[in-house]
C-alpha positions as a Markdown table, in Angstrom:
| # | Residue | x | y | z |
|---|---|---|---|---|
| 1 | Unk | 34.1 | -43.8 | -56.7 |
| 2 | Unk | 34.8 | -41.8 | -53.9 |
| 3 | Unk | 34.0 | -41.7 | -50.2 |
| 4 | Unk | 33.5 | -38.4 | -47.8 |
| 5 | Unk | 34.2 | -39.6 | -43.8 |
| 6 | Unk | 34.0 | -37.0 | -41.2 |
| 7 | Unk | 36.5 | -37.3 | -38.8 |
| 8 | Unk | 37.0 | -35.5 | -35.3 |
| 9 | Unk | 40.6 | -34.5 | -33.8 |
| 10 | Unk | 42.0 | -32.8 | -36.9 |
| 11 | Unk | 43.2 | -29.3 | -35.9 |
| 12 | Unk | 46.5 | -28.9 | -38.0 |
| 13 | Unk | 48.0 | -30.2 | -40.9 |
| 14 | Unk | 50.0 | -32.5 | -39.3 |
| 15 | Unk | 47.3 | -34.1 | -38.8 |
| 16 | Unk | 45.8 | -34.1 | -42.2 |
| 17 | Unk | 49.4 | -35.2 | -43.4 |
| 18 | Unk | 48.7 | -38.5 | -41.3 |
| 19 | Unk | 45.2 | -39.2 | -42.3 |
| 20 | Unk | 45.9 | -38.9 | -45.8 |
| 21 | Unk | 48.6 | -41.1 | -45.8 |
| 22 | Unk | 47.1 | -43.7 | -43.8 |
| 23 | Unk | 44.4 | -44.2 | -46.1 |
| 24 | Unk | 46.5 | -43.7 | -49.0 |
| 25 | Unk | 47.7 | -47.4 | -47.2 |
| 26 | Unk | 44.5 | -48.8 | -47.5 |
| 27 | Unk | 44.5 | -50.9 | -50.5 |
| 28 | Unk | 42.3 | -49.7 | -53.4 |
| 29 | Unk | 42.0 | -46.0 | -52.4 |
| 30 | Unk | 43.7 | -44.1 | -55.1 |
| 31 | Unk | 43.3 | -40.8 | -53.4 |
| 32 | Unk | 42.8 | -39.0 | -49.9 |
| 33 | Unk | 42.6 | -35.1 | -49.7 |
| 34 | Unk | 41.8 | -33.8 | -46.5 |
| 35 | Unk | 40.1 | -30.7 | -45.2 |
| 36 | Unk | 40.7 | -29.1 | -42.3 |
| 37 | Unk | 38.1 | -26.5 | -41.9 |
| 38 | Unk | 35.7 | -29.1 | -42.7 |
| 39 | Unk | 37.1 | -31.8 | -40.8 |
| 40 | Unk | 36.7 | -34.6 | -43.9 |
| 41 | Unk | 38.6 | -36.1 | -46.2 |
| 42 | Unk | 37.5 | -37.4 | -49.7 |
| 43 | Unk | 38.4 | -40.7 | -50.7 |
| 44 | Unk | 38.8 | -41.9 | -54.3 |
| 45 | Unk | 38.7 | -45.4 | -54.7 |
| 46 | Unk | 40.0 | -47.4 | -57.5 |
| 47 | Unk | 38.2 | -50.7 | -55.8 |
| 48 | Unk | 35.0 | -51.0 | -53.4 |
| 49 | Unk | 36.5 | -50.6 | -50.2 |
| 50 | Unk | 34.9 | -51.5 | -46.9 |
| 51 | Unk | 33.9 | -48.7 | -44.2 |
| 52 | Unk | 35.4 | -50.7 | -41.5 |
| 53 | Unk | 38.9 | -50.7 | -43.5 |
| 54 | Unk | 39.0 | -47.1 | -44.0 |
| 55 | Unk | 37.6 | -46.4 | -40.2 |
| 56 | Unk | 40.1 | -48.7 | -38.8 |
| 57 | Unk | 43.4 | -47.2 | -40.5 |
| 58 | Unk | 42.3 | -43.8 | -39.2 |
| 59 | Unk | 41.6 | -44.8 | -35.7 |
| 60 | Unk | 44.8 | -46.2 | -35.7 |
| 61 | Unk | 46.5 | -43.0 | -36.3 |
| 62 | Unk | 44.8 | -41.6 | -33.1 |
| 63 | Unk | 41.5 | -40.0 | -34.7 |
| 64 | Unk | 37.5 | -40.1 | -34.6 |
| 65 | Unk | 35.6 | -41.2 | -37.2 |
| 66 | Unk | 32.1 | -39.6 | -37.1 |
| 67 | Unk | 30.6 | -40.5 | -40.2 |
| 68 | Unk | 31.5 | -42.5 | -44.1 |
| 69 | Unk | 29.5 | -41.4 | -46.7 |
């Protein structure tokens, strides 16, 4: 399973470094790659996962989330 969230205040890859390994905290994601041209990251998830878990880690680390599909 795998998630796609759109997040604002990316702009180097520091910043990816940090999203990814936030979520990579979140308990049942497997995976996070991030993409900075895009501005998204792709989740994979080993377990269902809730939005608010996954918004909540990254807005801890200081950044937008503007959409989890």
């Amino acid at each position: 399973m795998h998630k796609t969230i759109k997040i604002d205040g990316m702009g180097c890859g520091h910043c990816t470094a940090t999203i990814e390994k936030a979520l990579c905290s979140v308990s049942g994601v497997r995976d996070a790659k991030a993409d900075l041209a895009a501005k998204l990251v792709v989740v994979s998830l080993d377990t269902p996962v809730d939005d608010k878990a996954l918004a909540s880690v990254i807005k801890d680390a200081g950044f937008t989330v503007v959409s989890i599909q």
